[in-house]
C-alpha positions as CSV (number, residue, x, y, z in Angstrom):
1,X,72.1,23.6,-33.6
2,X,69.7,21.1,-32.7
3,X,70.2,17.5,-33.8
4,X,67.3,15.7,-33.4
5,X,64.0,16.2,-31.9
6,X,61.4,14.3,-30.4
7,X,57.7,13.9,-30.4
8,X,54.8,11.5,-29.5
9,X,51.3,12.6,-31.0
10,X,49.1,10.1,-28.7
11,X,46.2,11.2,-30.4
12,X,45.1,7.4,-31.4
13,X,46.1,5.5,-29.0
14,X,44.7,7.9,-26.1
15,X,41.1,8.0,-27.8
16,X,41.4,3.9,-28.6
17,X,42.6,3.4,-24.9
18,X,39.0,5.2,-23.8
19,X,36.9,3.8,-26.3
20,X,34.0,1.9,-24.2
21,X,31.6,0.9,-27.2
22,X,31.1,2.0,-30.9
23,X,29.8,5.6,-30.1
24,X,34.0,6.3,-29.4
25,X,34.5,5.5,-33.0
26,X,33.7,8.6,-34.4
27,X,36.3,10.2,-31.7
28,X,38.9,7.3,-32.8
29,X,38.4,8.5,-36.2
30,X,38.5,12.3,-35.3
31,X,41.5,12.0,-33.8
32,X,43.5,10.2,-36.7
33,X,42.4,13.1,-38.9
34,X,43.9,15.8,-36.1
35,X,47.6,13.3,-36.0
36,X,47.3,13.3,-39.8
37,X,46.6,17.2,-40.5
38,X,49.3,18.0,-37.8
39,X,51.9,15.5,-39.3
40,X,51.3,17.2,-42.6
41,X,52.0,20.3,-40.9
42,X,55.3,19.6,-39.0
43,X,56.9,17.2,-42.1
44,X,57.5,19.3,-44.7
45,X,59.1,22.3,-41.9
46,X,60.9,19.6,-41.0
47,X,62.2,18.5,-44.4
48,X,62.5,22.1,-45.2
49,X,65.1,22.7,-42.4
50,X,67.2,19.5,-43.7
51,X,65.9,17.4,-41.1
52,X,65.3,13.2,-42.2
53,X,61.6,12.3,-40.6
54,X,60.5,9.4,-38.8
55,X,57.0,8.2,-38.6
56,X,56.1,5.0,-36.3
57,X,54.6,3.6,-33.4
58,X,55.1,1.4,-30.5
59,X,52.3,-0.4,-31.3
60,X,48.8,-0.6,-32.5
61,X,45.4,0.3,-31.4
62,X,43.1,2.0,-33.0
63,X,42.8,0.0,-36.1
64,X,41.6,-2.9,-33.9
65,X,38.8,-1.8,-32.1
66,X,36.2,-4.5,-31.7
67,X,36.5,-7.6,-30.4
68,X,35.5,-10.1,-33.0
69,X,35.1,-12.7,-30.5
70,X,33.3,-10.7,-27.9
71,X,31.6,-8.0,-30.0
72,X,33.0,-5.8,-27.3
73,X,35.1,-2.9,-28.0
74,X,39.0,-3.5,-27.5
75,X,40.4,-0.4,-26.0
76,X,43.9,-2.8,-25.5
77,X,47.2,-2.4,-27.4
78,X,47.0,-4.6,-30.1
79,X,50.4,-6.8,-31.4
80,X,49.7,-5.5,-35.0
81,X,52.7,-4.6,-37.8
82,X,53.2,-0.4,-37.2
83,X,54.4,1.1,-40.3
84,X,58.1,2.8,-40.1
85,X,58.3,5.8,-42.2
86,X,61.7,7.8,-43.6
87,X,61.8,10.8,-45.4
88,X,64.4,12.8,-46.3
């Protein structure tokens, strides 16, 4: 059988990567809902089949999104603390 799998879901990160000014924030915020519903469909399949899940990221992005300094919108990684999830 399979031993591990794989998968990126860029929704965040593409959507914070194109955000221009504020009216991207909605789509920034649309897109964590989409990562969130489809995480809480994969997970518990996953969990179901025996499977330990890991939830991260390489690094941050959409949580930072202005530039306090600028008032400019920040579509740049950020250095930020990603969380590191296990379950199972």
């Amino acid at each position: 059988g399979v031993a591990d799998i794989f998968t990126n879901y860029a929704n965040a990160d593409m959507v914070g990567h194109a955000t221009t000014n504020a009216a991207w924030f909605d789509k920034t915020v649309d897109a964590i809902i989409e990562l969130d519903e489809q995480l809480g469909r994969l997970v518990p399949l996953a969990l179901e089949k025996g499977y330990t899940v890991m939830i991260t990221g390489d690094h941050g992005n959409a949580e930072s999104m202005l530039n306090k300094k600028t008032g400019r919108a920040n579509p740049a990684h950020t250095s930020n603390k990603v969380p590191f999830i296990v379950l199972g």
